[in-house]
VOGU-3710 file (C-alpha; in Angstrom, 3 decimals, decimal comma):
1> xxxxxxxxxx> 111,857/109,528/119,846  109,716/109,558/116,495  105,597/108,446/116,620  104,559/107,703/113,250  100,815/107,551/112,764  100,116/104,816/110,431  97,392/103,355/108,312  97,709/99,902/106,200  100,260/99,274/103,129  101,689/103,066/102,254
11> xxxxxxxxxx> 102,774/103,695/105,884  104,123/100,233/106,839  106,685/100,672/103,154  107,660/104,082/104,863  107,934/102,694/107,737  110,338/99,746/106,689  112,488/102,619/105,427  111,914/105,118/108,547  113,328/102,041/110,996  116,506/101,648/108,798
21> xxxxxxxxxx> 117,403/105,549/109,431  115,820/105,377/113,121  116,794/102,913/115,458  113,321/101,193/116,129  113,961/101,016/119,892  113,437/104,675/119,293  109,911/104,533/116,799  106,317/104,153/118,604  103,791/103,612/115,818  100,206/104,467/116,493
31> xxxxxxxxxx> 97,867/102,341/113,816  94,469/102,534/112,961  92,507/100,339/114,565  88,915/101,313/113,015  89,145/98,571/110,247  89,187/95,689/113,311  86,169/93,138/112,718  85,415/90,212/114,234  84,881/87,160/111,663  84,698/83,590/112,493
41> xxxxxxxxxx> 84,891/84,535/115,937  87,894/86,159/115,620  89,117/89,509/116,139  91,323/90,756/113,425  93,119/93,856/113,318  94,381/94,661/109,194  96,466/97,589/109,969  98,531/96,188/112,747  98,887/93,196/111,331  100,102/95,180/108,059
51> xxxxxxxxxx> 102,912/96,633/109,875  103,921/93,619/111,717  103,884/91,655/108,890  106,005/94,415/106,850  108,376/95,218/109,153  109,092/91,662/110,488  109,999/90,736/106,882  106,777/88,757/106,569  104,381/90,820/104,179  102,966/88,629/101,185
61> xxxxxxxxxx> 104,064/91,400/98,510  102,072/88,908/95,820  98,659/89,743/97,486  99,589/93,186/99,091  98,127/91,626/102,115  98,736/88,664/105,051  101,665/86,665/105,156  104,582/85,492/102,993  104,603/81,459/101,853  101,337/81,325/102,707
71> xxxxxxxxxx> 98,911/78,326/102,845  95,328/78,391/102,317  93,923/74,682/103,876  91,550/76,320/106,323  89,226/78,323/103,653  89,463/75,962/100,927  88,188/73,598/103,193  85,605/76,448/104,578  84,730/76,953/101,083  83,935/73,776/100,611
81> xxxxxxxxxx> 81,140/73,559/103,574  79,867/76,593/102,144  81,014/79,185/104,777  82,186/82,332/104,403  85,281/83,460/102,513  84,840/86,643/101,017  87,528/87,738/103,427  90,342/85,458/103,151  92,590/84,223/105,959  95,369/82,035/104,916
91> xxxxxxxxxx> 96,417/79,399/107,424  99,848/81,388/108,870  97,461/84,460/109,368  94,863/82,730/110,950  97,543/81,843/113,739  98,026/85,475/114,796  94,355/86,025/114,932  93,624/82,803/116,901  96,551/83,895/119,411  94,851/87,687/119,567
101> xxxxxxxxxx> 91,354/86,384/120,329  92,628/83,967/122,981  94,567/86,642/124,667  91,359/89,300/124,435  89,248/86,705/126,120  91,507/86,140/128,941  91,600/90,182/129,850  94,380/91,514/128,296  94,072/94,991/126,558  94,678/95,215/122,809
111> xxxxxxxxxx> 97,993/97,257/123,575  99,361/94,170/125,163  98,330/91,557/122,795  100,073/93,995/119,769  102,816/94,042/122,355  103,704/90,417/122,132  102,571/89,693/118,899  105,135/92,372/117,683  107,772/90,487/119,891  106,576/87,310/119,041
121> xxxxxxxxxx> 107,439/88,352/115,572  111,457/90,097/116,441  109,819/93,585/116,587  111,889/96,558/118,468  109,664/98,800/117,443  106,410/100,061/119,675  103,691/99,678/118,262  100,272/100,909/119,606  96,609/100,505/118,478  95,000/103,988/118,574
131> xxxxxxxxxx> 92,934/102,330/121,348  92,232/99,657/123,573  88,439/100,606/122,959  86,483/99,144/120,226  86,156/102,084/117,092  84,320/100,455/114,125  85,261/103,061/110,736  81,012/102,942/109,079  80,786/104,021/105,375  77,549/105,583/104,640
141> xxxxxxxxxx> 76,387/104,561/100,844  75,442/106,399/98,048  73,561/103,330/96,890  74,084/101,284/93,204  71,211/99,739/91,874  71,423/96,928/94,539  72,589/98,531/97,577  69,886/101,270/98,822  71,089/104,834/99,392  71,753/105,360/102,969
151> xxxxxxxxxx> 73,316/101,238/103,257  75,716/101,855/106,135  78,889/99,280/105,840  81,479/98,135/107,496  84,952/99,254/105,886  85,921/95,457/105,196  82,660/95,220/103,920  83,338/98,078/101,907  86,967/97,629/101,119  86,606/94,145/100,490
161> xxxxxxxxxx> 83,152/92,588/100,144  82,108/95,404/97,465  86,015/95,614/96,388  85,345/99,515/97,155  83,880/99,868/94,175  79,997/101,874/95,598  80,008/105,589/95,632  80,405/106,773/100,038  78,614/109,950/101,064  79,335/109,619/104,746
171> xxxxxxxxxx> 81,833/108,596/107,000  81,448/107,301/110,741  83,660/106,451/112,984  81,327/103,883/115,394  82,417/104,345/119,642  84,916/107,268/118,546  83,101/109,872/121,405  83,288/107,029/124,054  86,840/106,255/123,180  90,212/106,674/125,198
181> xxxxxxxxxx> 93,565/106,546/123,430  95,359/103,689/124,104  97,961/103,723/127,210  101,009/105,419/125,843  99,594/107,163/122,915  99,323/110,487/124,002  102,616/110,283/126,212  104,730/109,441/122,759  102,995/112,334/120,913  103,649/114,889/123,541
191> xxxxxxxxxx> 107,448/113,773/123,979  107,973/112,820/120,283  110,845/114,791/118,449  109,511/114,350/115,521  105,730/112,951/114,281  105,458/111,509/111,151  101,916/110,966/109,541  102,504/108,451/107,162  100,670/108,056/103,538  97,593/106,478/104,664
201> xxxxxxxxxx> 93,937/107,653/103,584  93,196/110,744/105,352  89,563/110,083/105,772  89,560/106,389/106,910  93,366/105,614/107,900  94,294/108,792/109,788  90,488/110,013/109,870  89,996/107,526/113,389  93,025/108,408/114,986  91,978/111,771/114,852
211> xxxxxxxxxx> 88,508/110,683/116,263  89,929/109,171/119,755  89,325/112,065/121,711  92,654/113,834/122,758  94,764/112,835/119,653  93,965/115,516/117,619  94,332/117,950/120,452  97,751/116,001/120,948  99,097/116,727/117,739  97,737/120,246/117,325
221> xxxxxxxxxx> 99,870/121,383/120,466  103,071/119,889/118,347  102,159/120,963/115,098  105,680/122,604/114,007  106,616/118,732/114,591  104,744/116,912/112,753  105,595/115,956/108,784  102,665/114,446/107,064  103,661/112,775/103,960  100,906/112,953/101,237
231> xxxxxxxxxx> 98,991/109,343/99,596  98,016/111,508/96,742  100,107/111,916/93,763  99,152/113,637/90,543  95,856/113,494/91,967  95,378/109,638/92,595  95,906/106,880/95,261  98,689/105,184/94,703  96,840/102,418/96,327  93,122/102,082/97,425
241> xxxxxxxxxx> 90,404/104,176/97,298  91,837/107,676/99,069  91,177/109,705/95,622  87,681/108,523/95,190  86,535/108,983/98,467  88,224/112,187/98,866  85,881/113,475/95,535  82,769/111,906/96,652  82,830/113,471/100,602  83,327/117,031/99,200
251> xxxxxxxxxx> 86,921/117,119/98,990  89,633/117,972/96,111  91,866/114,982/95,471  95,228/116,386/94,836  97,917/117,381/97,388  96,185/120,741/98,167  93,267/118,621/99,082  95,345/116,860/102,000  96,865/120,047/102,859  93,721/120,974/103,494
261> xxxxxxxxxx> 92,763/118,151/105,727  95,885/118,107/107,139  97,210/121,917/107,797  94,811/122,252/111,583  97,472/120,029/112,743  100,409/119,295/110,801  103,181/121,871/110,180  104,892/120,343/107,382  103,484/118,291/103,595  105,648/116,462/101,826
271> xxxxxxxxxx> 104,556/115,512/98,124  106,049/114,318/94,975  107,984/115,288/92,568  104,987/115,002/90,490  103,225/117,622/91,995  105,753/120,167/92,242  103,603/122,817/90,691  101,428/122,641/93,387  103,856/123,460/96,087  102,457/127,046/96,188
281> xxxxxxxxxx> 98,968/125,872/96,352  99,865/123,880/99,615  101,834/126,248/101,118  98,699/129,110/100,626  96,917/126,061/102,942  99,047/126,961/105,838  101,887/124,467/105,336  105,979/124,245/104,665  106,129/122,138/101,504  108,406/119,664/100,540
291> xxxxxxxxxx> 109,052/118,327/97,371  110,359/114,352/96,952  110,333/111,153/95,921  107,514/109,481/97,231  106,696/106,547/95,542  108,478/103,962/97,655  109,079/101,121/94,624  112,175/99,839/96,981  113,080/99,354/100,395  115,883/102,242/99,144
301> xxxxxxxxxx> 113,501/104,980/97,970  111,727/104,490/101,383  114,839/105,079/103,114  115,969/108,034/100,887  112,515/108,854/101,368  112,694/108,834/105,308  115,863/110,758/105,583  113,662/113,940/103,923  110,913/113,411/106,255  113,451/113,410/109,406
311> xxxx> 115,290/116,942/107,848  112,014/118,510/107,092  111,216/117,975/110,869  114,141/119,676/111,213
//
């Protein structure tokens, strides 16, 4: 069995790729859940719906976000009544967050809900929330001229509302201590053959799995196991804002900088071509380093890209 631990757009492309060399009976994914908000009464969960999305074939790869052929009646029409749209919801969307509120309401866990929604969708693969609990990721600001220094935001606030463009000098990760790992979380890490952390930002994509007590204890007793794959290359985000928050909460922004983060509890790096020189550098962290491809421009590369991860595991 393989767990992947997996963030928003970089570990739902390797994961399109890691179920074409995996059977995906055989793949639990464990996703971020500290991104969930409610808006318009809704609860809405970007990371999992991310990797549904991707790997049902349904991810709008014009927007990098929501759902293919999508329609946007409902906030046009909320625009025009003057409510609030800074976080857009096209109408297919909407449908998956209107069935997960429904089903939250009536009792059911968020495990469960994923659970159907990913077999609503044609989904063999697990896939878990890192907990049934509510963890809210809190940015701490740096301030701008309109924002005060010490502003705490939500990350969709952050991410979205100010386009993640504010210097961060904190980090929170809001009901972490109070937390439990969702059902089945820690049983797939401790019985995985292989973990894979996929490319997500370490500080607010992998940073709040970490947080749920036990997971990090989890994956430190299978370190030799687990094969992070790095979302720096050449010292920048490929997508998002992983390289600037990395520099403004004390940390380098390269690969040696996620080796760093990284090395307590995962055995194995794998970075880019790109960064080759640097293989040293991570190793001196505590690592095995392996060099690859890593930028996934094709469902091909991701596959190509997979098959490494599995033999570094190896």
């Amino acid at each position: 069995m393989l767990v992947a631990l997996a963030g928003g757009v970089g570990a739902a492309r390797l994961l399109r790729g890691l179920v074409t060399v995996v059977a995906p009976g055989d793949v639990t994914v464990v996703v971020n859940t500290g991104d969930d908000m409610v808006l318009h009464g809704l609860h809405i969960s970007p990371d999992v719906d991310t990797i549904v999305y991707t790997l049902a074939g349904l991810d709008n790869r014009t927007t990098g976000w929501g759902v293919t052929t999508e329609s946007w009646t409902v906030m046009t029409e909320l625009d025009r009544l003057g409510g609030q749209t800074w976080f857009r919801l096209g109408d297919r969307d909407l449908a998956t967050h209107l069935y997960r509120t429904q089903r939250l309401a009536e009792g059911a866990p968020l495990h469960q809900v994923t659970a159907e929604l990913a077999r609503a969708r044609g989904l063999h693969v697990r896939i878990l929330p890192m907990s049934d609990d509510p963890v809210r990721t809190h940015l701490v600001l740096a301030g701008d001229g309109q924002l005060a220094p010490g502003t705490e935001v939500s990350f969709q606030h952050y991410f979205v509302g100010l386009r993640h463009d504010v210097a961060v000098r904190a980090v929170r990760f809001d009901g972490a201590p109070a937390a439990r790992p969702a059902p089945g979380v820690l049983e797939a890490i401790r019985e995985a053959g292989v973990v894979v952390a996929c490319p997500s930002n370490p500080l607010v994509s992998i940073g709040p799995l970490l947080a749920v007590p036990g997971v990090r204890d989890a994956l430190i007793a299978r370190r030799e196991q687990v094969v992070a794959v790095s979302p720096i290359v050449a010292g920048a985000a490929l997508k998002g804002p992983a390289d600037r928050l990395l520099t403004e909460l004390g940390h380098e922004s390269s690969v040696v900088g996620v080796a760093r983060l990284h090395a307590p509890w995962a055995g194995t790096l794998v970075i880019d071509e790109k960064d080759a020189h640097l293989r040293g550098a991570v190793e001196a962290e505590g690592m095995r380093c392996v060099v690859a491809p890593t930028i996934m421009t094709s469902p091909d590369v991701a596959a190509a890209l997979s098959t490494v991860v599995l033999d570094a595991a190896r």
